[in-house]
N, C-alpha and C positions, 0 to 999 in steps of 0.2 A: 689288278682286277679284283671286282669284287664276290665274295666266297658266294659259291651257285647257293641258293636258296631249296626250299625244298620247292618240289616240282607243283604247279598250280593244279586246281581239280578242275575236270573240264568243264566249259561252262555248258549250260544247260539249254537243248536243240532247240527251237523253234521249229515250231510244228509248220510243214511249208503251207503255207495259202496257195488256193487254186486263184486261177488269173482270172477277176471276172470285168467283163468289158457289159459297164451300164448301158442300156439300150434307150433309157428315158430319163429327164432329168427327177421322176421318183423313184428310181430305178438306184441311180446316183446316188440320193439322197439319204434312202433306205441302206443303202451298203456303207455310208460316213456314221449313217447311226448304230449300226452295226458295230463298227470297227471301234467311235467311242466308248461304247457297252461294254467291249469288252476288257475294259480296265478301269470301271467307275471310280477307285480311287483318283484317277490320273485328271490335274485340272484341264481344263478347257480354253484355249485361246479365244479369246472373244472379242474380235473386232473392234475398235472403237471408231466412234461416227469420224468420216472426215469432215476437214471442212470444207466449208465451198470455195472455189476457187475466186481470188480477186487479183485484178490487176494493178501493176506496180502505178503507183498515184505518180502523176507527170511529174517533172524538174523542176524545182523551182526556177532554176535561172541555168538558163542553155548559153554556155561558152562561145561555142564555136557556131553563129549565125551565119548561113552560106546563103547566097543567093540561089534562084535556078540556076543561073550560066556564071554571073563572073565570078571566076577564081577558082572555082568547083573545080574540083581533082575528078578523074575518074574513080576513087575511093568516093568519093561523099555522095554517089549514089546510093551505096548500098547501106550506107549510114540513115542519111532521106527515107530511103526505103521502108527500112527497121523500126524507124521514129515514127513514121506513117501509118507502118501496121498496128507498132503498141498503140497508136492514138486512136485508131479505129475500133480496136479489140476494149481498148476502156471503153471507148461511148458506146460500143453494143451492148457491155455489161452493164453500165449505169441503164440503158435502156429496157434491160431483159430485170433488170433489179425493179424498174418504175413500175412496169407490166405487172409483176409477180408481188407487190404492192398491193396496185389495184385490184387484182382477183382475190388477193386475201380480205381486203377492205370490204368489197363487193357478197364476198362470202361470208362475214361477220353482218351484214345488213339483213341477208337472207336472213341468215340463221336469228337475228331477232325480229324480223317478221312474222318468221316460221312461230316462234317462242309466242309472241302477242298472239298470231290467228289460233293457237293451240289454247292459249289461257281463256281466250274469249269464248271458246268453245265450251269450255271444260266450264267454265263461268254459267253461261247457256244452260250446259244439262246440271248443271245443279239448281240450278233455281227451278228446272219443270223437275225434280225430284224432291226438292222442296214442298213445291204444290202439289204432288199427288199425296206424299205425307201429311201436307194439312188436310186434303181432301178428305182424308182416311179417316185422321180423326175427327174431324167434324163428322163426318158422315158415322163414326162409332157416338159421339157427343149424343148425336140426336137419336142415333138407337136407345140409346140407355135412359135419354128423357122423354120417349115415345113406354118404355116400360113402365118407369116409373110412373108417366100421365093415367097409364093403364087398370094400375095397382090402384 
């Protein structure tokens, strides 16, 4: 056996936390900021983005071709089955992927619409700021050659 060591010091109590049950998700939220406060040294786990889910790309080349009925085991149902679903589950996502395409696409059109009807504008009110400035000064122009005519 090995010779007893000297005896450890105790370690040191944590002070007990009362139990607090969040009633609101800011409620929540305030008590997690809470709790990282108070060890600012301590890093923070930070999530990183998942990705999005894609489906497994079809076979290239399927072994085992079964008819509906002949030969078909009572297994190759639930093989059919399975085959069936993945092939549905892809064409929904190729479909939800075209969709989420087109709104992006649709949304980048806006938004230089938006950009052209906004320059036109801003286009618009400079030029009537333009002409009140020339206004201005012509209308100073001929003050000062109404003085001087005076003189």
């Amino acid at each position: 056996m090995a010779a007893p060591s000297a005896p450890r010091p105790p370690r040191p109590r944590k002070e007990p936390q009362p139990l607090v049950i969040p009633r609101s998700a800011a409620e929540e939220q305030r008590l997690r900021l809470e709790r990282l406060m108070r060890n600012p040294e301590k890093t923070v786990p930070i999530p990183e983005k998942l990705n999005e889910w894609a489906p497994r790309p079809p076979p290239e080349f399927v072994r085992d071709v079964m008819g509906s009925s002949a030969g078909a085991g009572s297994g190759e149902f639930h093989v059919y089955r399975h085959l069936r679903r993945r092939e549905y589950q892809r064409q929904d996502f190729m479909d939800a992927m075209a969709e989420k395409q087109r709104l992006d696409e649709e949304f980048q059109k806006k938004l230089e619409r938006n950009k052209l009807i906004a320059e036109e504008q801003t286009a618009k009110r400079r030029r009537k700021r333009q002409k009140l400035k020339e206004k201005k000064l012509q209308a100073k122009k001929n003050k000062l050659e109404q003085k001087k005519q005076e003189k």
